[in-house]
C-alpha positions in Angstrom: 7.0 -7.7 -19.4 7.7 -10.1 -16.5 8.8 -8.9 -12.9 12.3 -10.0 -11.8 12.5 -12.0 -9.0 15.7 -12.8 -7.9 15.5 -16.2 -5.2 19.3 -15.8 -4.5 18.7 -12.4 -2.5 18.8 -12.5 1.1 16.1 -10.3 3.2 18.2 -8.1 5.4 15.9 -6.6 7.7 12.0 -6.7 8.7 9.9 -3.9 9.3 7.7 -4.5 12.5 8.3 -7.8 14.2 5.7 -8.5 16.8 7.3 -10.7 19.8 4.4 -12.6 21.4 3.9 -11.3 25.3 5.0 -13.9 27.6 1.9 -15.2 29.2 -1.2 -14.2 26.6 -3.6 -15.1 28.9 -2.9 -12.5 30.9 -2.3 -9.9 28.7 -6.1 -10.8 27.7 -7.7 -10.6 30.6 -5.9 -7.0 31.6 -7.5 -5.4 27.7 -10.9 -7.4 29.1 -10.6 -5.6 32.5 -9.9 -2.1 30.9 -12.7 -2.2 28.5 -15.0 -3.1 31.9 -13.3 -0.2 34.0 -14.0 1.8 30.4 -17.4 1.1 31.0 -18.4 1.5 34.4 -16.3 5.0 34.2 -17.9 6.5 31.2 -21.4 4.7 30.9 -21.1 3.6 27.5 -23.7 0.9 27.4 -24.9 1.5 23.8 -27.0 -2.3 24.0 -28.5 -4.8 26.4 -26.4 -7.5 27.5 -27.1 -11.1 26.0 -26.7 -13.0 22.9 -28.4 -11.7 19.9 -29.4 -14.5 17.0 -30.9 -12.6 13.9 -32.3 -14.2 10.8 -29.9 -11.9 8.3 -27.2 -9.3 8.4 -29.5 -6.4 7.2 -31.9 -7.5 10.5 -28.8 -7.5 12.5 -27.4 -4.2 11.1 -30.8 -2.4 11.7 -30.7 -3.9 15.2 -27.6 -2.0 15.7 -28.3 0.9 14.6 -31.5 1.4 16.5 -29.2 0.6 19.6 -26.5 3.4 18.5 -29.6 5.8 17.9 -31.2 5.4 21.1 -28.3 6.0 22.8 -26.9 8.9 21.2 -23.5 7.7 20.4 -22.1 8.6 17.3 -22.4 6.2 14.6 -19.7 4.9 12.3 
């Protein structure tokens, strides 16, 4: 049995339109600034600054979770 598709219906109403914000920058910046102030208020620095490069994913994932263990955060 095939599903009907009818092309000569009109969509009537969307569910959840995103308008953009009007200067994205900004609005970036301001989530970047939170997560800092997040930080500096609460102390949750779980790893070391710094760029990481790891041979493989299973490397990087046991990286991460002997960062998360050392400093007792709860792990996901």
């Amino acid at each position: 049995m095939k599903p009907v598709i009818n092309v000569e219906e009109t969509v009537e109403r969307t569910v959840g339109r995103r308008t953009a914000p009007a200067d994205p920058l900004k609005a970036g910046m301001a989530l970047l600034e939170l997560s800092r102030e997040m930080h500096r208020s609460l102390k949750l620095r779980w790893a070391p600054v710094g760029v990481y490069r790891f041979h493989s994913h299973e490397e990087a994932d046991a990286w991460r979770l002997k960062m998360l263990a050392r400093s007792g955060l709860p792990q996901d």
